[in-house]
N, C-alpha and C positions, 0 to 999 in steps of 0.2 A: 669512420663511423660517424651517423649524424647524430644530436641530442636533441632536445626541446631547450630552448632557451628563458627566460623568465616571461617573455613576452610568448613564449606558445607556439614559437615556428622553431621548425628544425633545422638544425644547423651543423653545418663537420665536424668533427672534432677528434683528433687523434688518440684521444685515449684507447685504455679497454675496455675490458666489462667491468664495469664498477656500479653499474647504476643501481640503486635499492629494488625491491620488488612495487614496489607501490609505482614508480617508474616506470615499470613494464608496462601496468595498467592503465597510467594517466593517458588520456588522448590529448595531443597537440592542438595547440587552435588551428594550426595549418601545416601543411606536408609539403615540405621540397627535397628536392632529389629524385633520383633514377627508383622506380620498380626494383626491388632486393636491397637497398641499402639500411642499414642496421642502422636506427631511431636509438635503440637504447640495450644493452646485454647484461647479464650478470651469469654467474656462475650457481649452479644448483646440483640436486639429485636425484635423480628416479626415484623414490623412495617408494613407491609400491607398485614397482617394475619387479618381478621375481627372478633370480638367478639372471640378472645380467652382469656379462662381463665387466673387468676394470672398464674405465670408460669416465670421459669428462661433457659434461651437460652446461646448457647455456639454457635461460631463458631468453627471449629476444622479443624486442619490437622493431617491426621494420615496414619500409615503404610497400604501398600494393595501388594497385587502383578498386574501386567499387563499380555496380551495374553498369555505370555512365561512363567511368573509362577515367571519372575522376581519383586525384591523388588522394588515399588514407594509408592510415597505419591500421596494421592487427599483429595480433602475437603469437609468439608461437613458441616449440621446444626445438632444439640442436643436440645431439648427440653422436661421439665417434670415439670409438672406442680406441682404451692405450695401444693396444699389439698391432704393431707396424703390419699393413695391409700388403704379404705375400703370394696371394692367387694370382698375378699377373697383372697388367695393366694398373691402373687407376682405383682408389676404394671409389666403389659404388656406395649411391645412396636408396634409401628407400624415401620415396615419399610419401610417406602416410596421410590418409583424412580421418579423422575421425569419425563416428557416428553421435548422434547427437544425445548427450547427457539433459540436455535443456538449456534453454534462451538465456539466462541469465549471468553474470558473470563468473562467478561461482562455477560455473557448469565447464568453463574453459578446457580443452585437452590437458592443458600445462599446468594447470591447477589440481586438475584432475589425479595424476603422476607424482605431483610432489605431494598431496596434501590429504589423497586417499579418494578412491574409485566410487560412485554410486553401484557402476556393473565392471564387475573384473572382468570383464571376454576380453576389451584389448590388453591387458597386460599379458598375459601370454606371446601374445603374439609379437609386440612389442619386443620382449626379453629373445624373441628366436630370431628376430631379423636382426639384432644386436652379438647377440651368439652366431649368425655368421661372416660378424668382423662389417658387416653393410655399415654407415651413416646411418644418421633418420635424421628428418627436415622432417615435423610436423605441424601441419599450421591448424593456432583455433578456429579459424575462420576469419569472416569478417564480423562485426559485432561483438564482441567479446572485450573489450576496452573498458573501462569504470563508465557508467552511465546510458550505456551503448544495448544495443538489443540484437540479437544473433538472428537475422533473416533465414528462418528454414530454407533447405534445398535452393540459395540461389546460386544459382552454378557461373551465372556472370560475373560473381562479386568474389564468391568463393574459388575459382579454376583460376586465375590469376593470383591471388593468394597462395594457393598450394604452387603454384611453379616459382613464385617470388620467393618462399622462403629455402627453396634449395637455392635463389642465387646467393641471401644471406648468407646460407651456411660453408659457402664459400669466404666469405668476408671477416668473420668470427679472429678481431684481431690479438684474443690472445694464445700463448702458448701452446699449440694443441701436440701432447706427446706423442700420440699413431701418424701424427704429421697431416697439413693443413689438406684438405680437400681439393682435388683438381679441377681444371676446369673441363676436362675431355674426361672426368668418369661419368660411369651408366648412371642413369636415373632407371628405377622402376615405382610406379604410380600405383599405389595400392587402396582400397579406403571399404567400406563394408555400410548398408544401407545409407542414410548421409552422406558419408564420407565416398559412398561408391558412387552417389551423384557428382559430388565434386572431383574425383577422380575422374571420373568419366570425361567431364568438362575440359579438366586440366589437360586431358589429353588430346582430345579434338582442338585446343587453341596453341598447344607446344608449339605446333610449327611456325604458325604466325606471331605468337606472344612472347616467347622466347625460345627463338630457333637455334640460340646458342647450346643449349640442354638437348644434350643427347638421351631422349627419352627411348627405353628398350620394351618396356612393358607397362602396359595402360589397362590390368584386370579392374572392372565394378563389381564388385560383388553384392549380387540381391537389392540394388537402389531399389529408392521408393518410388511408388506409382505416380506419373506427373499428372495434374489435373488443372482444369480449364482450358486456356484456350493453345499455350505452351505446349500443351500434350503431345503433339505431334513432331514438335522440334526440339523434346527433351531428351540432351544426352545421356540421363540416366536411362530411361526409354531404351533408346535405339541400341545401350552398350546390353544390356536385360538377353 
């Protein structure tokens, strides 16, 4: 795991999740390490996730890059439930996007979950990809950081963020009971207006961005209309 150090850069550190919530939030003056490696964890709870199973949650801040390909941190949720994953192979994860609550930090998915919903439509849905035993990796985006401003629909800053936090949720060094996440399970890419842009994204760059993740299904559901001059090379667009 990396942390932020007094001076602001991140740095290894073998601990676990120990870090405070406000941690999560801090943005680092500077970012090193690999795309997916965990800046900062703690341990949490769905709390207005409905009817989800046992299950242990992580808050996390972790490496991504932004539009230009440079190093940031953004945060996000981990979640995998206790009951040992016996459908065959590997627990699958779902990678969720969010839809956008608003720009502000406050509006975070992961804030969102623990702290109570503006629009309940995701938790349902949330609580069903849990109820069937899948992972969830979902990232706030980029922007979401104390001070920071959440760039609507940028699918360059955002599709690398949603593939970086399933590698996080590989890394997640403490104890997980269902047992730690593989590195050859399915990925399926989910997200619904917003989220369906950056899902879309996430998945037209899998192969190049991280071809290690075995993506299986890349649905957008209903993204928003792309507008100006993008329009034409918007993956939210072309998944439509």
């Amino acid at each position: 795991m990396l942390v932020p150090t007094l001076s602001g850069v991140a740095v290894a550190d073998p601990g676990g999740c120990t870090a405070s919530e406000a941690d999560i939030y801090k943005p680092p003056a500077s970012v090193t390490g690999n795309p997916g490696d965990i800046l900062a964890c703690r341990p949490t709870q769905l709390t207005f996730v409905p009817n989800a199973p046992n299950l242990h949650v992580w808050k996390i801040q972790y490496v991504t890059t932004d539009a230009k390909g440079a190093k940031v941190a953004a945060s996000g949720t981990v979640a995998i439930p206790d009951a040992a994953w016996d459908k065959g192979g590997s627990r699958p994860t779902i990678n969720y996007d969010p839809f956008t609550h608003g720009s502000g930090s406050s509006c975070s998915l992961s804030k969102q979950m623990t702290t109570g919903f503006q629009d309940q439509f995701e938790a349902p849905n949330l609580s069903a990809f849990l109820g069937q035993g899948w992972a969830l990796a979902a990232t706030d985006g980029v922007g979401y950081l104390d001070g920071q401003t959440h760039l609507y629909v940028n699918g360059k800053a955002n599709g690398p963020a949603s593939l970086d936090i399933v590698r996080a949720s590989r890394k997640i060094p403490d104890q997980i009971p269902g047992g730690a996440l593989a590195a050859d399970g399915k990925v399926g890419i989910t997200g619904y207006s917003e989220g369906a842009n950056t899902s879309a994204w996430a998945a037209q760059l899998a192969a190049s961005y991280a071809p290690e993740l075995k993506v299986v299904s890349p649905p957008a559901l209903h993204p928003p209309p792309a507008r100006g001059p993008s329009a034409g090379t918007s993956a939210g667009t072309s998944a439509a």
